[in-house]
N, C-alpha and C positions, 0 to 999 in steps of 0.2 A: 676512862678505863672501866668505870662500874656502867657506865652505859653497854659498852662494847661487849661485857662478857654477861651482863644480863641477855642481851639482843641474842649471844649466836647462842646459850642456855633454852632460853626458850623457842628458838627454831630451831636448834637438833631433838628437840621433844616436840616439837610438829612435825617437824620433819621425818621421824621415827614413828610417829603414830599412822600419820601418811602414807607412809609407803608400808607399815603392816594393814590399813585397812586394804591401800591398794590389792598386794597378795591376797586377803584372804576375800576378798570379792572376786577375785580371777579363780583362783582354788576352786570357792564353794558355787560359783553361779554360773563362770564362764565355761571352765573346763570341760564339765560336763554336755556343756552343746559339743564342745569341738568334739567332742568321743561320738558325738551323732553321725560325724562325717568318716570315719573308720569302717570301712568298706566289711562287712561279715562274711566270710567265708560259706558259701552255699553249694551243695553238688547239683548238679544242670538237673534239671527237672525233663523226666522225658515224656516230650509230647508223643502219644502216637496215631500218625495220619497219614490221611493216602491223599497226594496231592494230582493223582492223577484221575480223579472221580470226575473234576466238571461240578458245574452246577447242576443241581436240580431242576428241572426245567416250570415241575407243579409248584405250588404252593405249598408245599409239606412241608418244607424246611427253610420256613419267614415265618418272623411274625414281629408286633411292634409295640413298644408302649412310650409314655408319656409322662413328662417331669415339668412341675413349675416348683418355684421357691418363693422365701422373702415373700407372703403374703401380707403380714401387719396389720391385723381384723385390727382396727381403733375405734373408739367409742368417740373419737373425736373428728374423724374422717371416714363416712360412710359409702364415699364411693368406691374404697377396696372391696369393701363387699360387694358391691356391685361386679366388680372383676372377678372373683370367684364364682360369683352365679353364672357370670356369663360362662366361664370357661365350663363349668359343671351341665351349665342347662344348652349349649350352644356349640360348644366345641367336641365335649368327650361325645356325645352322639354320634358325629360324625368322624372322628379318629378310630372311636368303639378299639383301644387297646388294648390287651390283654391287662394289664394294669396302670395304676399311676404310682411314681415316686415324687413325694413333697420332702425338700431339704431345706425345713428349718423355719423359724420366724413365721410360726401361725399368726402369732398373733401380738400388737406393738406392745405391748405392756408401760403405757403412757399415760401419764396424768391423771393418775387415781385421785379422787376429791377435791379436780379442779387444779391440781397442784402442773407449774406449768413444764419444770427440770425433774424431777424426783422421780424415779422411776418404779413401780412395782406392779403386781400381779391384779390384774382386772378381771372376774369374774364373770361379767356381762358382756366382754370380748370372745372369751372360749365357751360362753353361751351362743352367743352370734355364731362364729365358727361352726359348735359342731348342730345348730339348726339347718344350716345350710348343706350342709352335709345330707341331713337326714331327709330334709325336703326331698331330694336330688336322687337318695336314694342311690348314694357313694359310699356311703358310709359302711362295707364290707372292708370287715379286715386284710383280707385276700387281696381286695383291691385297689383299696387306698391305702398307703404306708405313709405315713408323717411324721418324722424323725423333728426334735424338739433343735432350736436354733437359740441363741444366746436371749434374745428376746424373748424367748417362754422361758427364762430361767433367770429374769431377774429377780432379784429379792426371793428369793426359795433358797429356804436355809438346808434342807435336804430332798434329796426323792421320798417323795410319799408325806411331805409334810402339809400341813391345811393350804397351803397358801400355793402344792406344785399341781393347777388345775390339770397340765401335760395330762397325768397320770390318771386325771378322773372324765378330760373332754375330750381326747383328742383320740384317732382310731386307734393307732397301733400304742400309745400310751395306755390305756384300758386293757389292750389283749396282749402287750407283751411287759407287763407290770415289772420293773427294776431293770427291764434289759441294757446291759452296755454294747452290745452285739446280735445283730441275729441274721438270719440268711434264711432263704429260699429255694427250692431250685425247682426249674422252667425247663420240661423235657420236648422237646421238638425235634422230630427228626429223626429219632432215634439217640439224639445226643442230650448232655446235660448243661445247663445255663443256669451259673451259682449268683445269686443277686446277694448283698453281703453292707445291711445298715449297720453304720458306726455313730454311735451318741456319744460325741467328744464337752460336751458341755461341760461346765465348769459347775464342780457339788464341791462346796455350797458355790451359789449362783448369785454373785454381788450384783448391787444396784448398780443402774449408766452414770460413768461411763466404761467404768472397769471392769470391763463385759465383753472384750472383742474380739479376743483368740478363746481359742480353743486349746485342753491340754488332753491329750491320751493316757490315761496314766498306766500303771504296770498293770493293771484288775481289766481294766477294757482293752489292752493290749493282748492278754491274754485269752481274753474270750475272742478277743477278732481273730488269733492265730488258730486257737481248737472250731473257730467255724471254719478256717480254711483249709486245716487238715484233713477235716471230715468230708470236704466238698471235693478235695481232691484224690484222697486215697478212699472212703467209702463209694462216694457215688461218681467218680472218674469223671469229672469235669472238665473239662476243657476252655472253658470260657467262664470269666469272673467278673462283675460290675461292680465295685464296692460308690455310695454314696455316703453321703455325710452332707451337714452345714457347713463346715470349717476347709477353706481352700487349703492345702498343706503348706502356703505358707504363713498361715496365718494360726497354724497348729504344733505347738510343742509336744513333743512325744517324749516320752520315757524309753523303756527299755520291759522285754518281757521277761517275768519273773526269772524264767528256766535259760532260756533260747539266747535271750542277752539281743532282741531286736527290737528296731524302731518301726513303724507302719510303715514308714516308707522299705524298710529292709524285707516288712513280708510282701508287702506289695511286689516287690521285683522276685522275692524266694519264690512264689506263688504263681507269679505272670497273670498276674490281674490284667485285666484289658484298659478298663478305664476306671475313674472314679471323678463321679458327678456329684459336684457340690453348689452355693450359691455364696450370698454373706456379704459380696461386695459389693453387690448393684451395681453400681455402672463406675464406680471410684477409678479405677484404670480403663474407664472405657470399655467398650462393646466388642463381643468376638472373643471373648477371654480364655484361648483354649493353649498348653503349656504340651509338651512331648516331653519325660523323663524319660532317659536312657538307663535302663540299670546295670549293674557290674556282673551278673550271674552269667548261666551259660544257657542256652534254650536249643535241645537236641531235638532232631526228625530223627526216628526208627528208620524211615523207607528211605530218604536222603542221606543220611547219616552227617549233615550240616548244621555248623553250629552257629548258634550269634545271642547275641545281646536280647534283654527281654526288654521289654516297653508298655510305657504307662501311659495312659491320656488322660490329663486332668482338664477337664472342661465345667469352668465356672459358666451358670444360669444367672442371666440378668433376670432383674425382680420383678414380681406380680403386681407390687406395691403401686409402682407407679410408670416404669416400662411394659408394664403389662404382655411379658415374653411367657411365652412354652416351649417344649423341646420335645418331638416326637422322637426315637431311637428304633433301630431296627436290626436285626442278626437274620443276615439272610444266605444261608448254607456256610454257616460261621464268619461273614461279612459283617462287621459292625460301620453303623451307619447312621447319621443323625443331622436333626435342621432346625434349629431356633427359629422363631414367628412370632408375630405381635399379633394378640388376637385382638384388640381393641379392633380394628377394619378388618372386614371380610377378607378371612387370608387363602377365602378358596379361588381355584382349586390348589392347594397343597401339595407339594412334589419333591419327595423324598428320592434319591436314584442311588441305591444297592448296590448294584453291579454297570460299569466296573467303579471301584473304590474310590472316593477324594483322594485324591495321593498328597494331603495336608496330613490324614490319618490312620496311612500306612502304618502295620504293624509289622514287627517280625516273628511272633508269634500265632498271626491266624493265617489261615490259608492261602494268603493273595496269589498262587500259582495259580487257584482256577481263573481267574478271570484271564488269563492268556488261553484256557482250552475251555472257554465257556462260549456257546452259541448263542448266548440272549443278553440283549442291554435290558435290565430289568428295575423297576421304579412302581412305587406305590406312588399313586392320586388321589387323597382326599378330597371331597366335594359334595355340600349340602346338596345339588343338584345332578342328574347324570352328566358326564365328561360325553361331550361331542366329536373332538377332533384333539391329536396326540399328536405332535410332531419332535421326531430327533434330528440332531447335527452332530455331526462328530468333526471337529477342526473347521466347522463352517459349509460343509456339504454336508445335505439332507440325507436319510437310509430310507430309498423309494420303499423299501420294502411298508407294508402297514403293519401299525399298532396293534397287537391281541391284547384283549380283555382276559386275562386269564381268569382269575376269580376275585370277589371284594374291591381291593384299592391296589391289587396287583395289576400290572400291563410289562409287556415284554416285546422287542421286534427282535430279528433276528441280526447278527452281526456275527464276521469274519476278524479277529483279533491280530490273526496275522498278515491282515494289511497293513496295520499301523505302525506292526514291529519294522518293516521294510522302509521304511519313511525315514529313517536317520533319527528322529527328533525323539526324548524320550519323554519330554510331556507334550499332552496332547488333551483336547477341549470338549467336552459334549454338553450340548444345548439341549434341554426339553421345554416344549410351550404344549400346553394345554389349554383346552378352552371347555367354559360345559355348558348348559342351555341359558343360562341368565347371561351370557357374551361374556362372561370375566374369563380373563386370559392372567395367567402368569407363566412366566419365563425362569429356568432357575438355568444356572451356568456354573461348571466345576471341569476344574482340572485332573487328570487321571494318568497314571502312567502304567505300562507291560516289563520294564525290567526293573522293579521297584522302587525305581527314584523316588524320594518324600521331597515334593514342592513346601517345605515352610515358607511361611510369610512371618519374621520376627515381628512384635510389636515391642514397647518398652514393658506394656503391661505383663505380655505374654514372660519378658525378661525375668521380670516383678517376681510374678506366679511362680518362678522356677528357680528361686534363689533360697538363698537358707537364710530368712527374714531373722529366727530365732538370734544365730551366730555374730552376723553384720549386728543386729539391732545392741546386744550385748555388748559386742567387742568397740564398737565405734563407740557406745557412751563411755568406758571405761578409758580407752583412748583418746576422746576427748575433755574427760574430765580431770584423769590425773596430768595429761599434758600442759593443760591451760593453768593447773595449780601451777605446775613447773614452772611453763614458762612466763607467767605473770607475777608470778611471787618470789619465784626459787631465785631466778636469774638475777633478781635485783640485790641479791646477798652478798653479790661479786663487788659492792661497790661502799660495803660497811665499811672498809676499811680506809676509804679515801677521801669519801665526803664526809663530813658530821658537820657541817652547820650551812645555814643559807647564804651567808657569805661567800664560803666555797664553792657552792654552785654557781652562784651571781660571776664568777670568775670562770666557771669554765663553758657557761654560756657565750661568753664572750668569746674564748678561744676557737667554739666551736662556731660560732655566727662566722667568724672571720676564714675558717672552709670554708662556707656554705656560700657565703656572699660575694668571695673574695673574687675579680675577675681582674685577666691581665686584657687591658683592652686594646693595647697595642696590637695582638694576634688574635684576640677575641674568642681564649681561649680562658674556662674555667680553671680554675685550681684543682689537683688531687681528683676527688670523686662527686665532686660537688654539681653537674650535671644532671647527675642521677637523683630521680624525685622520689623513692626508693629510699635512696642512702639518708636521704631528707629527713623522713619519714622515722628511719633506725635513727636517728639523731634525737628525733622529738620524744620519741620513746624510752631512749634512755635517759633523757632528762628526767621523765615522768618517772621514770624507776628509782633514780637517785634519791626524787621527792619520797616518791612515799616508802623508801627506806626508813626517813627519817623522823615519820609519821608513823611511830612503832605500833601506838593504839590503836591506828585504822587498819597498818599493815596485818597484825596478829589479828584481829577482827575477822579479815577478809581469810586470812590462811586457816585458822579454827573453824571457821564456818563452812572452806570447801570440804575440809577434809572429813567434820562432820556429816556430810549431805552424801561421804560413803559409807556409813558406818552407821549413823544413828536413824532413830526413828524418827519421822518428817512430818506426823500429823495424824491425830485420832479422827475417829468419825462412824458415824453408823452405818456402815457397808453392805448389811440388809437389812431390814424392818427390825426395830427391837433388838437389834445386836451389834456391839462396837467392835471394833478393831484397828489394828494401829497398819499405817503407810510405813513399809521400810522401803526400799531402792529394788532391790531385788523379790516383794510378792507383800503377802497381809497376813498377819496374826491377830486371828480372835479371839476377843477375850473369852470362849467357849473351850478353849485347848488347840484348836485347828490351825494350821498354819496353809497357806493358799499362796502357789506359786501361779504368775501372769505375765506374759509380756506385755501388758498395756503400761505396769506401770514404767517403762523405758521408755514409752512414748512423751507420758506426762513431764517423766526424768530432765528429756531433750527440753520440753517447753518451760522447767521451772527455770532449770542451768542458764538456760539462751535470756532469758525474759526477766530473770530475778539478779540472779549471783553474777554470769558474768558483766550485762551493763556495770553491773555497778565498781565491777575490779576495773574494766577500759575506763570512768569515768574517773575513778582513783588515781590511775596511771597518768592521766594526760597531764603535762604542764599546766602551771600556774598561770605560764604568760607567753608567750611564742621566743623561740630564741632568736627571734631580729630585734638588734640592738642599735643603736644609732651607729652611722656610718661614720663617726669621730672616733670611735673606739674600734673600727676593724681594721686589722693590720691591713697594709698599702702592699700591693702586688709589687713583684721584684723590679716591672717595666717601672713605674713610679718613681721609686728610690732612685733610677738608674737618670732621672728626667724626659725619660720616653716622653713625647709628644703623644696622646692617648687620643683618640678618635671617639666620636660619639657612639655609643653601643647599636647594632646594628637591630633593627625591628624583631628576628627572631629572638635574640637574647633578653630583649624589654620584655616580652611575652612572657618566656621560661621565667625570669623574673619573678612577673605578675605573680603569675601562678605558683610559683615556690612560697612568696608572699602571704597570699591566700591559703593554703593549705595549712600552710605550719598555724598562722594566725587562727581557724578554725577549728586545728587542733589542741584547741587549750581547755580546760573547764570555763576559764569566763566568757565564751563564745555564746553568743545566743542561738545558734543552732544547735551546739551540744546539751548546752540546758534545756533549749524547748524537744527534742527529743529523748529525754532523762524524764523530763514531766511527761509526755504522753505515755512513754514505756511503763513510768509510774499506776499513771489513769488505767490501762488498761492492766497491769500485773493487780489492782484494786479490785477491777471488773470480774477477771478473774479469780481471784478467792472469795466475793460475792457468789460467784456463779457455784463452786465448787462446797460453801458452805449452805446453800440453797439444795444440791443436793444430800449431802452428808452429815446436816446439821452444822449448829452455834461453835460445837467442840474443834471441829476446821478451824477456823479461824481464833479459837484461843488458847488450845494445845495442838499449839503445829511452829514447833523450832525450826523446821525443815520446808516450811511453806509460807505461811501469813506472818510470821513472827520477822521471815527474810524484808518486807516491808521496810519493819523499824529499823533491820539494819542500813537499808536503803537511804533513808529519811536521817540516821546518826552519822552516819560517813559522810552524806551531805552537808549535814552542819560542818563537822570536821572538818574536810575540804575546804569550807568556806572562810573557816577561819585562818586557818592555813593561807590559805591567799591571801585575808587581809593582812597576816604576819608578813608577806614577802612583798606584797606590793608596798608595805609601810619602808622597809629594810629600803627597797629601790632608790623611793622620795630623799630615803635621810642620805643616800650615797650622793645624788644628785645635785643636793642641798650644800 
C-alpha cells in the first residue's frame, strides 16, 4: 500500500509539472510562429501599366548586374581567394555590370590561433578580402554591396564592437555604418528599379555552431518596411529585388512595431519581384530557386485584372567551393537570370530576356509584351568577339540573322503569333553561339504566350518553401511530450496489477502461450498471434510492466524528460569572453541579453534521439524474451481433443524462426542491443568533446541538460543490470 500511493504521489507531481511545462513552451515559443501564418489583410496595391507598348526594340530599357555569395576568405585555405580574383580580375570585365551584389559570408571566421572547432573573428581574413578588393579596384560603394552572412558574425558581441571587422573592412559595412536596411534605386528607361539589402544576422553573433538562421527582428523589420514605402509612394517603383544571406526559411521574423507584418507579409504587400539570397551551398542541392504565391491582390489600371502577387526566392550556390555567379537582367521590366561556374571558361555566356523562362513567370510584371514583342532578345557575354548566333524555336532555326544591337545585346526578329496557333502552350528556344577562340555554348529554356508557369518541383525547392520556423518547433514539442507519454505515461496502466517479479514470471507465460500457441491440425495460429506487430506490442508491454517496477530508474527517466522542457541544459562561452546558458527555446547571457534561435531545435532533435530517448527504449526492453519452454504453453484445442497433428508446414517453421529471433533480440541482454547502447554511448561522448572544444570546460561540467545526460546513461545501466541479475536469479530458483 505505501508503495502504491508513494508511486502514483510522485507521478501526479511529474505528471503536473509535465504537462505545465508542456503549455507553457507552446504558449511562449510555439504560438507565436503559428500567428506568422495568419494571412494580413492588405488593399491591392495598384500597378499602373500599359501592356500594350511592346518591347523596346534599343537598348534603353536593359541593363544587367551580377551576384556571387558564401565567399569564406580563410586563412587556412587560400584558394578561395584565388576565386575572388578570378571572378574580379577575369569575369566582371567582361560582364562589365552595372553593379555587384554579395550575400553574405565574406569571410570563414575559422581557427583563430590554430584552434581547429572554435570559431571567431580573424582579422588577417577581412585584411585579404578587402586587399583584393582594392587591387581590383571594386571597391566602390555604388558598386560592390556586401551584406554580412552569419560567418562575419561570429563571436561579435555587438555592431561596432572591436572584434565586428564587417563594419571596419568590408565596402558597404564602412559606408553604411549600423545599417539593418538600405535600398537603391536604378532608373532606366524612364522607370524606377528599387534594390532593397536586409542584414538579418544575429546581434549578438554567437560562436559555430549556433549561427545558422537568421532572425528579423521588430527594428530591421521596420526599417525594411519605411524603405519600401518610400520606394513605392515616393519614387513610384514598380520593380523591387530585396537580397539578403538568410533563405526565408531559414529566417525567423518578427512582426513590425506599428503594421503587425512579417517580411514575408511586406514582401507580398509590396510585390517585391524576387529576393536573392545564398547560405546553403549546395545542402539541398543545385538549381535552388522556390515561387511564393501571396494572398494580396495585384490590380492593372488599363486591364482592370486582378491576381495574386509573387515572389521568387532564388538561393546562390557558393563561391567557396562551387565557385557559381549569377548575372540578372530587367529588360523592358522582364526579369531574367543564369547561374555559371566560372572556374572553366563560361564564354560565351547567354542570358535570353525575351521571351521569359516560363519557370519565372510573374504576375506582376508585364509578360503581355512578349506576345506583341518583335524580337527574341539575349545578351552574349565573351572575352572574345561572338562569330556566329543561332536561334530555334521548338527545334526549327529563325533564318532570319542575328543583329548586334549594341554591347552584349543581340536580337532576330520573330512572329509570336505563330506559336499561339500551335495548340501547345509550352514551347522551346535554343541559342548557340560561338566567338573567335571556337568555344560554342548552347543554352535551352522553355517559354510560354498565355502565361502557363512550367515549374520543375524539386524536394529542395519543397524545402525552401515551407515554414522550417513552425514544423521545426511543433515536431520537437510533439515529439517530445509524446515519447514522455507514451514511454512513461502508458506504463502507469499497470501499477495496479503487477508489483512483484513473480507476477510477471506468470504472465509471460500466459502471454508466450498466444504467441506460440499453434493448432497444427489446420495450421492455423491462435488469436492474433500471426501478427509480428502484435509480437512486438507484447514485448513492450512486458518491458513497461518491468520498469514500473523499477520506480528509481522509472522517475529518473520521467524527471529528466520533462526537465529538458523547462530547464537550462548547459553553460558555455557563446562568444569570446562571455558566458551564457542553453535553454530549448534560445540563450541568455549573462550580460542581460536574451537571444532567440532556431538552431538550438536542431541540436534539441540530436540531444533527445542520441541521449534521452536510447536510453528510455533500452529501459523499456525486457529482461529476457517471452519464450518460455514449450512444457509450460497451454496445448491448442486440436491436442486435448487427440487430433492427430501433422508436422508444421515450412512457411510456419519460418514465421517461427523469425518471431523467435525478434522477440530474443529484443531484450537488454542481447548483444546487439548492448553493442549498439555502447557505440550510441562512444559517439554521444565524441559529441560533448566536440561541443565543449567549442564552448569551453563549463559544457561538459554545468550541463544537466547535456554531458551530465551521460551519467544518467551510465546509472540506468547499472540499474538495469541488476535488475536482470534479480530476475534471472528468481527464474533459476522457480526451476530449481
Amino acid at each position: 500500500g505505501g508503495f502504491k500511493w508513494k508511486m502514483k504521489t510522485s507521478l501526479c507531481v511529474v505528471l503536473s509539472l509535465s504537462l505545465a511545462a508542456a503549455l507553457f513552451s507552446f504558449s511562449c515559443f510555439v504560438f507565436p510562429t503559428i500567428r506568422t501564418l495568419l494571412p494580413f489583410s492588405t488593399a491591392p496595391h495598384v500597378v499602373v501599366s500599359n501592356y500594350d507598348d511592346g518591347l523596346d526594340p534599343s537598348n534603353e530599357n536593359v541593363f544587367w548586374w551580377s551576384q556571387i555569395s558564401d565567399i569564406h576568405i580563410s586563412n587556412a585555405n587560400k584558394s578561395r581567394e584565388s576565386h575572388l580574383k578570378h571572378f574580379v580580375s577575369s569575369v566582371l570585365p567582361v560582364l562589365k555590370p552595372e553593379f555587384v551584389l554579395v550575400t553574405g559570408d565574406l569571410v570563414h571566421s575559422g581557427n583563430p590561433g590554430g584552434r581547429h572547432l572554435r570559431s571567431a573573428q580573424a582579422e588577417t581574413e577581412w585584411q585579404s578580402y578587402r586587399d583584393i578588393l582594392s587591387s581590383h579596384n571594386v571597391g566602390n560603394d555604388s558598386f560592390w554591396l556586401d551584406l554580412p552572412g552569419n560567418h562575419d558574425r561570429f563571436s561579435v558581441s555587438h555592431k561596432g564592437a572591436n572584434t565586428d571587422f564587417y563594419s571596419t573592412h568590408s565596402v558597404t559595412g564602412v559606408h553604411r555604418k549600423g545599417s539593418l536596411a538600405y535600398s537603391f534605386i536604378k532608373q532606366v528607361g524612364g522607370q524606377n528599379y528599387t534594390f532593397l539589402g536586409i542584414d538579418a544576422s544575429l546581434e549578438p553573433g554567437l560562436a559555430a555552431p549556433f549561427n545558422g538562421f537568421g532572425l528579423a527582428t521588430s527594428s530591421i523589420l521596420d526599417a525594411v518596411e519605411h524603405q519600401l514605402e518610400m520606394a513605392v509612394s515616393s519614387f513610384g517603383s514598380r520593380h523591387i529585388i530585396a537580397f539578403g544571406h538568410y533563405p526565408l526559411v531559414t529566417l525567423h521574423s518578427e512582426r513590425t512595431s506599428v503594421t503587425h507584418l512579417t517580411l514575408r507579409d511586406l514582401f507580398n504587400k509590396y510585390h517585391v519581384t524576387a529576393y536573392l539570397c545564398g547560405h546553403l551551398h549546395a545542402v539541398l542541392g543545385r538549381g535552388l530557386y522556390g515561387r511564393h504565391v501571396g494572398y494580396g491582390n495585384l490590380q492593372d489600371v488599363g486591364t482592370g485584372a486582378t491576381k495574386s502577387s509573387e515572389l521568387l526566392e532564388l538561393e546562390l550556390l557558393d563561391m567557396k567551393e562551387n565557385r557559381f555567379a549569377r548575372i540578372m537582367a530587367y529588360d523592358n521590366g522582364l526579369f531574367s537570370f543564369f547561374d555559371f561556374d566560372i572556374a572553366d571558361r563560361p564564354w560565351p555566356l547567354i542570358l535570353i530576356t525575351n521571351p521569359k523562362d516560363c519557370r519565372f513567370i510573374l504576375s506582376q510584371e508585364p509578360t503581355a509584351r512578349i506576345n506583341i514583342s518583335s524580337q527574341v532578345r539575349m545578351l552574349i557575354f565573351s572575352d572574345t568577339p561572338i562569330t556566329s548566333v543561332e536561334v530555334f524555336i521548338d527545334d526549327k532555326k529563325i533564318n532570319t540573322s542575328v543583329t548586334h544591337v549594341n554591347g552584349p545585346l543581340y536580337s532576330v526578329p520573330w512572329d509570336p503569333s505563330l506559336y499561339e496557333l500551335t495548340g501547345e502552350s509550352i514551347h522551346t528556344i535554343t541559342v548557340s553561339a560561338i566567338n573567335t577562340a571556337k568555344e560554342k555554348r548552347t543554352v535551352r529554356q522553355s517559354f510560354s504566350l498565355d502565361g502557363t508557369v512550367c515549374d520543375r518541383h524539386t524536394m529542395g525547392s519543397f524545402i525552401l518553401l515551407s515554414r522550417l520556423p513552425l514544423v521545426l518547433q511543433s515536431a520537437y514539442y510533439l515529439l517530445h511530450c509524446g515519447c514522455v507519454a507514451l514511454l512513461l505515461l502508458l506504463p502507469l496502466w499497470y501499477v495496479k496489477t503487477y508489483t512483484s517479479i513473480e507476477e510477471i514470471n506468470r504472465w509471460k507465460i500466459r502471454e508466450t502461450s498466444l504467441l506460440y500457441s499453434y493448432c497444427n491440425a489446420c495450421e492455423h495460429r491462435l488469436a492474433l498471434s500471426d501478427s509480428l506487430l502484435w509480437a512486438l506490442f507484447r514485448t513492450y508491454r512486458l518491458g513497461c510492466i518491468e520498469l514500473v517496477l523499477r520506480r528509481d530508474v522509472f522517475n529518473a527517466l520521467l524527471i529528466s524528460g520533462v526537465y529538458l522542457l523547462i530547464g537550462p541544459w548547459f553553460i558555455g562561452e557563446f562568444i569570446v569572453g562571455k558566458y551564457g546558458v542553453f535553454f530549448l527555446w534560445g540563450f541568455w547571457l549573462f550580460d542581460g541579453r536574451f537571444l532567440f534561435t532556431l538552431e538550438t531545435y536542431f541540436y534539441a532533435f540530436f540531444i533527445f534521439l542520441g541521449f534521452w530517448l536510447p536510453q528510455v527504449l533500452y529501459c523499456i526492453l525486457p529482461t529476457t524474451s517471452i519464450c518460455v519452454p514449450s512444457s509450460e504453453v497451454k496445448q491448442c484445442e486440436c491436442s486435448s481433443k487427440g487430433t492427430e497433428q501433422p508436422s508444421l508446414s515450412w512457411q510456419s517453421r519460418i514465421k517461427s524462426l523469425v518471431f523467435g529471433a525478434i522477440t530474443n533480440m529484443s531484450t537488454r541482454s542481447s548483444v546487439l542491443v548492448r553493442g549498439i547502447l555502447l557505440c550510441l554511448f562512444v559517439l554521444n561522448l565524441r559529441f560533448v568533446a566536440s561541443m565543449m572544444y567549442n564552448y569551453g570546460l563549463a559544457v561538459g561540467v554545468i550541463s544537466p541538460g547535456f554531458s551530465w545526460l551521460l551519467t544518467l546513461q551510465m546509472w540506468t545501466a547499472w540499474q538495469s543490470y541488476r535488475f536482470d541479475t534479480k530476475v534471472a536469479s528468481a527464474e533459476i530458483a522457480k526451476k530449481s
